[in-house]
Each structure stands twice: as structure tokens, then as C-alpha cells.
mmCIF file as Biopython writes it, N, C-alpha, C and O atoms, coordinates in Angstrom:
data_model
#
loop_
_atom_site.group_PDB
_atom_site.id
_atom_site.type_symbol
_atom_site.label_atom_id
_atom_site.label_alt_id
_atom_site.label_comp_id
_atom_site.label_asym_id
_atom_site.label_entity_id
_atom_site.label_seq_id
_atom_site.pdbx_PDB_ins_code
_atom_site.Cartn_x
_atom_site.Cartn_y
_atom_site.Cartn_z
_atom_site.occupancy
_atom_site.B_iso_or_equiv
_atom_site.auth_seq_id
_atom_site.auth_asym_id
_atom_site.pdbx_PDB_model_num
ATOM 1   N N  . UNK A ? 1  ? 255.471 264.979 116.409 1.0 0.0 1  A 1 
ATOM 2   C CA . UNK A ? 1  ? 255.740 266.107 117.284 1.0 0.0 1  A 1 
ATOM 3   C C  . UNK A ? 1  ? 254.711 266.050 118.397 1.0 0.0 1  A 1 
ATOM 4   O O  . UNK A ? 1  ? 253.523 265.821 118.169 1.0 0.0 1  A 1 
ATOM 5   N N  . UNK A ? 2  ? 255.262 266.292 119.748 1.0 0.0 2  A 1 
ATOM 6   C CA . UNK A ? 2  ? 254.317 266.088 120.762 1.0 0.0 2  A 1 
ATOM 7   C C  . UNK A ? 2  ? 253.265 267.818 120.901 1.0 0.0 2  A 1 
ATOM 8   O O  . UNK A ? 2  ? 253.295 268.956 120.434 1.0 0.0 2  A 1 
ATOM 9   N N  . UNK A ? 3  ? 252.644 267.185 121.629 1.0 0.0 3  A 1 
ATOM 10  C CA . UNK A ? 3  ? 251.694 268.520 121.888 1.0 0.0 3  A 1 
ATOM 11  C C  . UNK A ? 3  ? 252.186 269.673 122.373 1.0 0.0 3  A 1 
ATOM 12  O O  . UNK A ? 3  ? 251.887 270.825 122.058 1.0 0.0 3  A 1 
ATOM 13  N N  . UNK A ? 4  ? 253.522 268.993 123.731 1.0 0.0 4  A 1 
ATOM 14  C CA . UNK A ? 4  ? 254.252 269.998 124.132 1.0 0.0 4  A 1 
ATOM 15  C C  . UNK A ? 4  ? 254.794 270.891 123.366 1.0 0.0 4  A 1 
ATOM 16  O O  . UNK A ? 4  ? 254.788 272.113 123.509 1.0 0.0 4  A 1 
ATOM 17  N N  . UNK A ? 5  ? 255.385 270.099 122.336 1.0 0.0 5  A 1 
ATOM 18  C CA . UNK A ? 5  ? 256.528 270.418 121.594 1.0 0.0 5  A 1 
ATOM 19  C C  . UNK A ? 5  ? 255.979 271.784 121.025 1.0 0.0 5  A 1 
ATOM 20  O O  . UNK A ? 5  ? 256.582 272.850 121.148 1.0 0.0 5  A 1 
ATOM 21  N N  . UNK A ? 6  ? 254.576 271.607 120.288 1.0 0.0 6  A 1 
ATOM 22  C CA . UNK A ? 6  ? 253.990 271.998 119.140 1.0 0.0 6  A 1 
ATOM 23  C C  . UNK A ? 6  ? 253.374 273.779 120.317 1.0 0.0 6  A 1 
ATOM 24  O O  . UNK A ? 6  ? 253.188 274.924 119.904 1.0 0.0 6  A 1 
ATOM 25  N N  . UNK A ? 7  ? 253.281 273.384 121.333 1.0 0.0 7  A 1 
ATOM 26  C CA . UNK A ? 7  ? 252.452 274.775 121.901 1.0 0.0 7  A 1 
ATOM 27  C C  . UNK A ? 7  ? 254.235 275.242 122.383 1.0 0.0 7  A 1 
ATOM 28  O O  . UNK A ? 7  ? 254.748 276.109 121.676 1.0 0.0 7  A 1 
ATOM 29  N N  . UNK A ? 8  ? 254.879 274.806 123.257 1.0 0.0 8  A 1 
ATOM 30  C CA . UNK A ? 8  ? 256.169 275.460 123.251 1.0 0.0 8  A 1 
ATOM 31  C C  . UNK A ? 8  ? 256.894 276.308 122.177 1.0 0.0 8  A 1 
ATOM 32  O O  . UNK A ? 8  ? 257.432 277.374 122.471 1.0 0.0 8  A 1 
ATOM 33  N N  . UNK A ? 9  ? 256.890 275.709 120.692 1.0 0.0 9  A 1 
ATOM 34  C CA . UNK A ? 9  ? 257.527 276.242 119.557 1.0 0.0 9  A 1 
ATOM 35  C C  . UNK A ? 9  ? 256.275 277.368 119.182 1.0 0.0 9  A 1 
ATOM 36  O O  . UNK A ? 9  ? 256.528 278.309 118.430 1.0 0.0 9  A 1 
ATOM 37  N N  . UNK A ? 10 ? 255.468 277.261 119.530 1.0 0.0 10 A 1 
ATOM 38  C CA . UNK A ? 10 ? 254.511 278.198 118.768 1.0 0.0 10 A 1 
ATOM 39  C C  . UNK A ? 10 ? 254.256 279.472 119.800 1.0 0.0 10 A 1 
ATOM 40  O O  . UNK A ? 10 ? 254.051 280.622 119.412 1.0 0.0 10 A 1 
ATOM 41  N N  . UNK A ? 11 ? 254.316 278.988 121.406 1.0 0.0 11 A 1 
ATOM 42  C CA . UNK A ? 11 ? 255.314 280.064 122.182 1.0 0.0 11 A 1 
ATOM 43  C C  . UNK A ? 11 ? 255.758 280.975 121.961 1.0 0.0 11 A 1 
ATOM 44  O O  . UNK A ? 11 ? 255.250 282.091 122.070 1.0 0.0 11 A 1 
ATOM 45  N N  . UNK A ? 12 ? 257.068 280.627 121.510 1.0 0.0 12 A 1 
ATOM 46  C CA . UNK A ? 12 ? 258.121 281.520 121.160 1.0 0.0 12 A 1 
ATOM 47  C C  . UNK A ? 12 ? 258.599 282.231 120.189 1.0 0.0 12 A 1 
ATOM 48  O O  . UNK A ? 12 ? 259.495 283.070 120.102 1.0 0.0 12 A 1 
ATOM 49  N N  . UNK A ? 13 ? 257.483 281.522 119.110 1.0 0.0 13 A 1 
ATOM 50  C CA . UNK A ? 13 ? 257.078 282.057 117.551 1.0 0.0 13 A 1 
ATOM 51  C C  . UNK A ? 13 ? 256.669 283.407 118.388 1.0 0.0 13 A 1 
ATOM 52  O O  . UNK A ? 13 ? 257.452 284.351 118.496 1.0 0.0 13 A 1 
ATOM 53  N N  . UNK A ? 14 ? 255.470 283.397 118.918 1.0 0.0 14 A 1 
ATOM 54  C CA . UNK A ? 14 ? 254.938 284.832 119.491 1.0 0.0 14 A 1 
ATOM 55  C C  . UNK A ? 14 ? 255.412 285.588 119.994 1.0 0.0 14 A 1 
ATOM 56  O O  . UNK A ? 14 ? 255.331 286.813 119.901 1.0 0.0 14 A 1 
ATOM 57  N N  . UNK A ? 15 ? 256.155 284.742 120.794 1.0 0.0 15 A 1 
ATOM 58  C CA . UNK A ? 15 ? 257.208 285.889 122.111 1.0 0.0 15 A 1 
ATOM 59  C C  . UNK A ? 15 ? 257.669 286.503 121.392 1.0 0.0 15 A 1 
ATOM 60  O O  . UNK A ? 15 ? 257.426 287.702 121.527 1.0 0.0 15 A 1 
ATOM 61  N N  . UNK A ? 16 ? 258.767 286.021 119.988 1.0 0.0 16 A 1 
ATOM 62  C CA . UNK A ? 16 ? 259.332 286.511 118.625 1.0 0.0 16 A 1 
ATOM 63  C C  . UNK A ? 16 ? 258.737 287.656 117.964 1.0 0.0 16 A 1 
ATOM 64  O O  . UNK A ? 16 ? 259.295 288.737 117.774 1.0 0.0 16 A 1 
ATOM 65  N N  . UNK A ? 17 ? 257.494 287.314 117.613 1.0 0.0 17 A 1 
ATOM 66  C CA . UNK A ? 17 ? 256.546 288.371 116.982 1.0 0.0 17 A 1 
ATOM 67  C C  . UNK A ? 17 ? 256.780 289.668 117.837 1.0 0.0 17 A 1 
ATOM 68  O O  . UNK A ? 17 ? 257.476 290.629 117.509 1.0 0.0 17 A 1 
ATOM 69  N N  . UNK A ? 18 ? 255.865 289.465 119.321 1.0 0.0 18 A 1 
ATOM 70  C CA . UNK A ? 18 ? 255.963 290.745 120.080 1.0 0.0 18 A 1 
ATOM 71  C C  . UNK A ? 18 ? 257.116 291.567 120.103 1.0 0.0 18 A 1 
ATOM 72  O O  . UNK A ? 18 ? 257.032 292.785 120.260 1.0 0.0 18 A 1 
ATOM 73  N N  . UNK A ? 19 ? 258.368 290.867 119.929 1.0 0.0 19 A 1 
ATOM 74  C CA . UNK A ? 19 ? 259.400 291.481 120.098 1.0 0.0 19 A 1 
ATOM 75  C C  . UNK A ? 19 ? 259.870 291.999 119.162 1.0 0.0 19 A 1 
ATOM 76  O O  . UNK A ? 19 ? 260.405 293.076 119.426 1.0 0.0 19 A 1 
ATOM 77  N N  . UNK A ? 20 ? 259.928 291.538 117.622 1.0 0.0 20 A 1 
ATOM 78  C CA . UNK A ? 20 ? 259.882 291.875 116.435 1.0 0.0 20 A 1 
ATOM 79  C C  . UNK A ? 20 ? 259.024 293.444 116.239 1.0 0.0 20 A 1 
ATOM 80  O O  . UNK A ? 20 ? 259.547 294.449 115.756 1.0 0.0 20 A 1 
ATOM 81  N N  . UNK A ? 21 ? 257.579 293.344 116.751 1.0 0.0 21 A 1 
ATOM 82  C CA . UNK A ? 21 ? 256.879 294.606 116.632 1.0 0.0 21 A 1 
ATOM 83  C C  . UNK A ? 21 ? 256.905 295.547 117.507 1.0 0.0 21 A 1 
ATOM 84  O O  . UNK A ? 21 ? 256.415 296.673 117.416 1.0 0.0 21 A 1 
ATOM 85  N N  . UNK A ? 22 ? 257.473 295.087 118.351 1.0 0.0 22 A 1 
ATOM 86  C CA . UNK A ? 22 ? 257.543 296.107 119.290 1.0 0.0 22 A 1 
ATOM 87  C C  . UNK A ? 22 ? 258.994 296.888 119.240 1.0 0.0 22 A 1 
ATOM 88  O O  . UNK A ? 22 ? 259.182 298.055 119.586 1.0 0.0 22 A 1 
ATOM 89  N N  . UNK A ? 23 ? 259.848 296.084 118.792 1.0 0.0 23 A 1 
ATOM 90  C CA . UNK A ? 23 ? 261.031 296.739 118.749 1.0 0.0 23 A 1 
ATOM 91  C C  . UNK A ? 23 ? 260.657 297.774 117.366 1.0 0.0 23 A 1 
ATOM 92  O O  . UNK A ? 23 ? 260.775 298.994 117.474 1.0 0.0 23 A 1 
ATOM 93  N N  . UNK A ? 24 ? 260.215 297.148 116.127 1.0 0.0 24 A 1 
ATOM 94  C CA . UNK A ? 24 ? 259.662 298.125 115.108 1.0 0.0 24 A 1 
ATOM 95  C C  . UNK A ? 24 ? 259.014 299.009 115.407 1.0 0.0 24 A 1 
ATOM 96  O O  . UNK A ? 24 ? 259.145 300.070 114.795 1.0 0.0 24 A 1 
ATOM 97  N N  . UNK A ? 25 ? 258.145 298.892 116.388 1.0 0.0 25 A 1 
ATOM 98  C CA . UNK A ? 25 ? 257.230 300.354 116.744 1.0 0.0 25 A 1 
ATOM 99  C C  . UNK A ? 25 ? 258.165 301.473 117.703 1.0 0.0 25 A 1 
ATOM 100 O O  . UNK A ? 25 ? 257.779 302.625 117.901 1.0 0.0 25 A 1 
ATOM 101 N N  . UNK A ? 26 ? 259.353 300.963 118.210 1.0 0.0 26 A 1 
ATOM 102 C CA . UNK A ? 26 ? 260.157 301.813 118.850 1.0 0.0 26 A 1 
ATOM 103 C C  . UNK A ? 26 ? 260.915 302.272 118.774 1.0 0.0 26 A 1 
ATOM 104 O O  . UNK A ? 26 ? 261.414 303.009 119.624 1.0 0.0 26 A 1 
ATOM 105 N N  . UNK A ? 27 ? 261.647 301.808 116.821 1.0 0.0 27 A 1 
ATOM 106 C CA . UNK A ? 27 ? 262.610 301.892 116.276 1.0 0.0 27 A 1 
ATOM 107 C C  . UNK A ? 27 ? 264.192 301.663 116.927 1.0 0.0 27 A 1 
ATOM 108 O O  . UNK A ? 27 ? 265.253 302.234 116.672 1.0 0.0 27 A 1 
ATOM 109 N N  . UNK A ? 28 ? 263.666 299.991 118.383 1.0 0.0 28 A 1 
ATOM 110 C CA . UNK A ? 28 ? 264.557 299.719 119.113 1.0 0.0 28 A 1 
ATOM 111 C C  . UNK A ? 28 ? 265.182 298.258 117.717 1.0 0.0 28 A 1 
ATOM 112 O O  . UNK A ? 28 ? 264.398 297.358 117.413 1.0 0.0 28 A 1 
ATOM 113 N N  . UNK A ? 29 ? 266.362 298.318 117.203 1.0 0.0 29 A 1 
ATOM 114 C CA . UNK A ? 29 ? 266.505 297.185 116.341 1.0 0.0 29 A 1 
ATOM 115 C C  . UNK A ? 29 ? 267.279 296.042 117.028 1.0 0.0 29 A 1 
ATOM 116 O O  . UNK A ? 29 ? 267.426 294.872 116.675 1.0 0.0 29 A 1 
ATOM 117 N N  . UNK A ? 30 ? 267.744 296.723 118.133 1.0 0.0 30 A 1 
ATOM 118 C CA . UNK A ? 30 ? 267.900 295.045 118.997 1.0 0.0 30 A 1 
ATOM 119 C C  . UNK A ? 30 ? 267.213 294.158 119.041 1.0 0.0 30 A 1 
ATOM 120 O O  . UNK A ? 30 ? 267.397 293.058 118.520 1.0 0.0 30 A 1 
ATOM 121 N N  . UNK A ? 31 ? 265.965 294.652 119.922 1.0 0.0 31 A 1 
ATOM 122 C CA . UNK A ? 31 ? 265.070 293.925 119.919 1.0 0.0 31 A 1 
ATOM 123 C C  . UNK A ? 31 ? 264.368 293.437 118.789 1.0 0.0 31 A 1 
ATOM 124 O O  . UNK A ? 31 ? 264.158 292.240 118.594 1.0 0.0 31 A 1 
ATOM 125 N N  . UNK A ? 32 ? 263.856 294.727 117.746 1.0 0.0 32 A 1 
ATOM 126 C CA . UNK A ? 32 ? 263.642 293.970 116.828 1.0 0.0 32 A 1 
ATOM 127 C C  . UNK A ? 32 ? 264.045 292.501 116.294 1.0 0.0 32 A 1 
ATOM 128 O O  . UNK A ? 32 ? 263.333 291.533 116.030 1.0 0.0 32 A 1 
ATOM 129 N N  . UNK A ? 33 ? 265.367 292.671 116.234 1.0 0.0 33 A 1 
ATOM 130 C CA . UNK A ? 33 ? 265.939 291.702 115.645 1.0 0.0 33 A 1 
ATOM 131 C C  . UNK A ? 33 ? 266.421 290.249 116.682 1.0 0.0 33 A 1 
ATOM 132 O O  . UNK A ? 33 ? 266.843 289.145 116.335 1.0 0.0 33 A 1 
ATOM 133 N N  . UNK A ? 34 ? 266.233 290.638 117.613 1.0 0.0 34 A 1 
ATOM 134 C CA . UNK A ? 34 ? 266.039 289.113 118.545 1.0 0.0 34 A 1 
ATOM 135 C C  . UNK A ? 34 ? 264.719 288.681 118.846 1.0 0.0 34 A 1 
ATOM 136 O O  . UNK A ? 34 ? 264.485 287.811 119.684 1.0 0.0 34 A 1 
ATOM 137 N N  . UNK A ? 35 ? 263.722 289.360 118.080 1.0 0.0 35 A 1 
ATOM 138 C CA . UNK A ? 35 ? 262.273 288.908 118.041 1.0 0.0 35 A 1 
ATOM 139 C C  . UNK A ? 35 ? 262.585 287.435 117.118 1.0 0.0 35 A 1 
ATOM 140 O O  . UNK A ? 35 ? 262.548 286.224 117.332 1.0 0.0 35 A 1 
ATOM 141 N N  . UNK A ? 36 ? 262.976 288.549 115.732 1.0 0.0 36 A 1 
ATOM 142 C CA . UNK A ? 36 ? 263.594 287.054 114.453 1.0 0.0 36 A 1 
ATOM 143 C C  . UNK A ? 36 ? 264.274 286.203 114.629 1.0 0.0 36 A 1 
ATOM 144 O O  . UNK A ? 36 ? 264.319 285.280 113.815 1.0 0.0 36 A 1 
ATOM 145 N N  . UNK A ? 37 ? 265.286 286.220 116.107 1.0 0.0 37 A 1 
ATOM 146 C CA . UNK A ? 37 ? 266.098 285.203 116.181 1.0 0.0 37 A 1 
ATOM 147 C C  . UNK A ? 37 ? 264.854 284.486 116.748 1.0 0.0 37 A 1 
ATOM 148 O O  . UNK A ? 37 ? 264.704 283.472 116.067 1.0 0.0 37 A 1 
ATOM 149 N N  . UNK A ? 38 ? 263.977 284.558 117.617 1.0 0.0 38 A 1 
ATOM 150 C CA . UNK A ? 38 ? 263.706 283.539 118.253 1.0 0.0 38 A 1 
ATOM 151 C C  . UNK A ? 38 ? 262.629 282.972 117.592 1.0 0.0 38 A 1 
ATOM 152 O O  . UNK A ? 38 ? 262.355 281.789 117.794 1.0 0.0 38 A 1 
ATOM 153 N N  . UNK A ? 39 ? 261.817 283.829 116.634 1.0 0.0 39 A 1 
ATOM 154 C CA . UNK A ? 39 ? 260.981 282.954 115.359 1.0 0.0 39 A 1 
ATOM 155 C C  . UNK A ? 39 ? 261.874 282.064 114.223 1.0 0.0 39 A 1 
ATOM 156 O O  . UNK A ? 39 ? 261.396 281.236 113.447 1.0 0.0 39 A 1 
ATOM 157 N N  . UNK A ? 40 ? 263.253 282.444 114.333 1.0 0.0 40 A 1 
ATOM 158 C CA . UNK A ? 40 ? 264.124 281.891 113.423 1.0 0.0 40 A 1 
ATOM 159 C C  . UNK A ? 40 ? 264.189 280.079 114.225 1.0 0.0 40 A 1 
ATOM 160 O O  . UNK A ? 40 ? 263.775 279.018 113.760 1.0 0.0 40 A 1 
ATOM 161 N N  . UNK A ? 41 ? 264.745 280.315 115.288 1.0 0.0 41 A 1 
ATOM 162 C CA . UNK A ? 41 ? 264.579 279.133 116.523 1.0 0.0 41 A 1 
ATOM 163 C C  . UNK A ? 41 ? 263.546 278.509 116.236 1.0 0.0 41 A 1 
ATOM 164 O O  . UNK A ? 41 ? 263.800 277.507 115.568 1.0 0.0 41 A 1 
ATOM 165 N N  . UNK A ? 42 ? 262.226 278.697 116.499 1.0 0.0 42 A 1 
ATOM 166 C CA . UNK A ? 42 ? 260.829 278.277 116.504 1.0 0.0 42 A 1 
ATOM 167 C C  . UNK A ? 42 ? 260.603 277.471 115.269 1.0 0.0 42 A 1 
ATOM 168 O O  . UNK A ? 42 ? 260.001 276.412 115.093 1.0 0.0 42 A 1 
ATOM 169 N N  . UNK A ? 43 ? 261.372 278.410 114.315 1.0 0.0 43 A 1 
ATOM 170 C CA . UNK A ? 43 ? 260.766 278.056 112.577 1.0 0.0 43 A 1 
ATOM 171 C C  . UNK A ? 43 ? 261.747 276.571 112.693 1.0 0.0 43 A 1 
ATOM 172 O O  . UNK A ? 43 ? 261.203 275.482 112.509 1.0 0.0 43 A 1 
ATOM 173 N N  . UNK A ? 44 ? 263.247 276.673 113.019 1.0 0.0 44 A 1 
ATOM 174 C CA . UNK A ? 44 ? 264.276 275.365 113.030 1.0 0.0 44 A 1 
ATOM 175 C C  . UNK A ? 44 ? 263.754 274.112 113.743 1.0 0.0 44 A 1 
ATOM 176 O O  . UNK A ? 44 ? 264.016 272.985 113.323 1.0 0.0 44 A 1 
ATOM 177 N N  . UNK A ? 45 ? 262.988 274.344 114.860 1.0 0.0 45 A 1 
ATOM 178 C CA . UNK A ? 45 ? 262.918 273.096 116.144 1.0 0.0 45 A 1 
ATOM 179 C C  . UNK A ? 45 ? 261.706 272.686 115.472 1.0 0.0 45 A 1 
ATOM 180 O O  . UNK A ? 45 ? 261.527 271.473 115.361 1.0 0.0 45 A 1 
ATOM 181 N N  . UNK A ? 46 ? 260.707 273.602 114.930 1.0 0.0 46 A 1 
ATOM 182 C CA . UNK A ? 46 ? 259.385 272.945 114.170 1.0 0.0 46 A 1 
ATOM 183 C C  . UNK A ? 46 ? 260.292 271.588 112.685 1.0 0.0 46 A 1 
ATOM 184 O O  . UNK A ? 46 ? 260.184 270.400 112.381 1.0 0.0 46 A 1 
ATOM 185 N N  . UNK A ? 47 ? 260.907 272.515 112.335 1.0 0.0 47 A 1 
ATOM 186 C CA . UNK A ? 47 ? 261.258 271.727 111.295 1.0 0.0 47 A 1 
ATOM 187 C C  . UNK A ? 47 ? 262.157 269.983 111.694 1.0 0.0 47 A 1 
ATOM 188 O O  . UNK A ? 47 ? 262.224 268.850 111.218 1.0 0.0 47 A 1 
ATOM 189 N N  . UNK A ? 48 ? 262.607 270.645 112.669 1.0 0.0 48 A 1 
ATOM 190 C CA . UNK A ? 48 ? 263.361 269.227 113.550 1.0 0.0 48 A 1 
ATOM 191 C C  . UNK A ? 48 ? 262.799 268.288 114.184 1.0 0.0 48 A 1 
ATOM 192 O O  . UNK A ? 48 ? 263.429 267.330 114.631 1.0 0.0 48 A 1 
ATOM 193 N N  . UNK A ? 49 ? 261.137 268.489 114.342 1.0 0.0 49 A 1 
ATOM 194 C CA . UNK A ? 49 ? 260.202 267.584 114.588 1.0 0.0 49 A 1 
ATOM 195 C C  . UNK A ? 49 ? 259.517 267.208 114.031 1.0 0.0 49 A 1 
ATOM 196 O O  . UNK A ? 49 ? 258.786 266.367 114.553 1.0 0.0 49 A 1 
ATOM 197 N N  . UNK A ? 50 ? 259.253 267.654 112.322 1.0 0.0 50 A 1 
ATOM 198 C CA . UNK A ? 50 ? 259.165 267.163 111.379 1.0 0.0 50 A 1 
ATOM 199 C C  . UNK A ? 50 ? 259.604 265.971 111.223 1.0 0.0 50 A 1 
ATOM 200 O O  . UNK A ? 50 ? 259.145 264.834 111.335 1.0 0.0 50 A 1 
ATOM 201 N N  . UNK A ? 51 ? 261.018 266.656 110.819 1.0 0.0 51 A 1 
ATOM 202 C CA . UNK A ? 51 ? 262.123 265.454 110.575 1.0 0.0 51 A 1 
ATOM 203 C C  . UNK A ? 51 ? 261.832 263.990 111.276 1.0 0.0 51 A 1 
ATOM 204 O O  . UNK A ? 51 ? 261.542 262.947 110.689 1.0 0.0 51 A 1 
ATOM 205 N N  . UNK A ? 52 ? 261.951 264.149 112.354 1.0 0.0 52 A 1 
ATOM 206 C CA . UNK A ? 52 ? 261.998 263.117 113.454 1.0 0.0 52 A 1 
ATOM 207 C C  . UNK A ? 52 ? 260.442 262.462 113.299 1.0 0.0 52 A 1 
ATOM 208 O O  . UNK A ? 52 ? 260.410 261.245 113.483 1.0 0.0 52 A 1 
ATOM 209 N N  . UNK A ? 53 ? 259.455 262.956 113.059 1.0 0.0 53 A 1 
ATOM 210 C CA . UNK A ? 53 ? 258.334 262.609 113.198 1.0 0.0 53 A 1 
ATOM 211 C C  . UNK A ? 53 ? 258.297 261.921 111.222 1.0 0.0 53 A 1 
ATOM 212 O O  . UNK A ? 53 ? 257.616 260.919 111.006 1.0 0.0 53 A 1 
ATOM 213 N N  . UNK A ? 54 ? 258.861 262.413 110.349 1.0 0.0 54 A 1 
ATOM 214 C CA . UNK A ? 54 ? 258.729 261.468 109.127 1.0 0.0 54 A 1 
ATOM 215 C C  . UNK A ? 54 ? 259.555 260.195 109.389 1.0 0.0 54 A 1 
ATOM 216 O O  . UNK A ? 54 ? 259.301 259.303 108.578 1.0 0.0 54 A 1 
ATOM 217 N N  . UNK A ? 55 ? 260.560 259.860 110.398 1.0 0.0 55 A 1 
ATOM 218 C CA . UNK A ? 55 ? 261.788 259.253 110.651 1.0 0.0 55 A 1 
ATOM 219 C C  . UNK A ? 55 ? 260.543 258.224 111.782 1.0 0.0 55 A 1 
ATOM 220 O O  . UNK A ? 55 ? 261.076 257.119 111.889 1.0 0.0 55 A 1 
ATOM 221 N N  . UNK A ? 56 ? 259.667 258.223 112.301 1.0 0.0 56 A 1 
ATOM 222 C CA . UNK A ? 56 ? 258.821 257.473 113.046 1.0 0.0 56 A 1 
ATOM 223 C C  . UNK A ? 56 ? 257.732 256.580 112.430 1.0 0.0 56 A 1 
ATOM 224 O O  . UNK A ? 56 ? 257.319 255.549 112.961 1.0 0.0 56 A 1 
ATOM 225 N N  . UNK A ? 57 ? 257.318 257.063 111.291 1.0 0.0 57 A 1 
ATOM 226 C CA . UNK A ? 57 ? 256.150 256.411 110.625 1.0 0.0 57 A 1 
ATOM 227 C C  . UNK A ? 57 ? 256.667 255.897 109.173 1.0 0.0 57 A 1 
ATOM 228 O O  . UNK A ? 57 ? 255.892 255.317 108.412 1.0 0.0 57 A 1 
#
């Protein structure tokens, strides 16, 4: 996994978070819940560079 890769996915892990808590602190559950989609995203593309990166060595 490149460096990019690894600060991009970890990005949007956060962006996720903020949005996750912030929608909880506002009892907005949209947002809430497109916080998780995009840590859900983050958690998949990490795992997909895994993959690819055991598939290299």
C-alpha cells in the first residue's frame, strides 16, 4: 500500500468519524449514518490494499 493510499484512506476514516459524531451529537441520523458509510469505504479500500500488497511479495 502506497503512502498515498494509506493517508487518503485514513482521511476519510476521519471525515467518517466527524460525521458519525456529529450527526450523533445532533441527533441528525443522515449524517450520522454516512459518517459509517464512508469509514465502511475506508475500512474496504484498506483491506483491498492489503490484498494487493500480499499478491506483490
Amino acid at each position: 500500500m502506497g503512502l498515498d493510499d494509506k493517508i487518503k484512506n485514513a482521511a476519510e476514516d476521519a471525515k467518517g468519524k466527524t460525521k458519525e459524531g456529529v450527526g450523533s451529537a445532533t441527533n441528525d441520523k443522515e449524517l450520522e449514518n454516512q459518517g459509517k458509510g464512508d469509514q465502511a469505504k475506508s475500512d474496504l479500500k484498506n483491506a483491498g490494499e492489503k490484498v494487493k500488497d500480499a499478491f506483490k511479495h
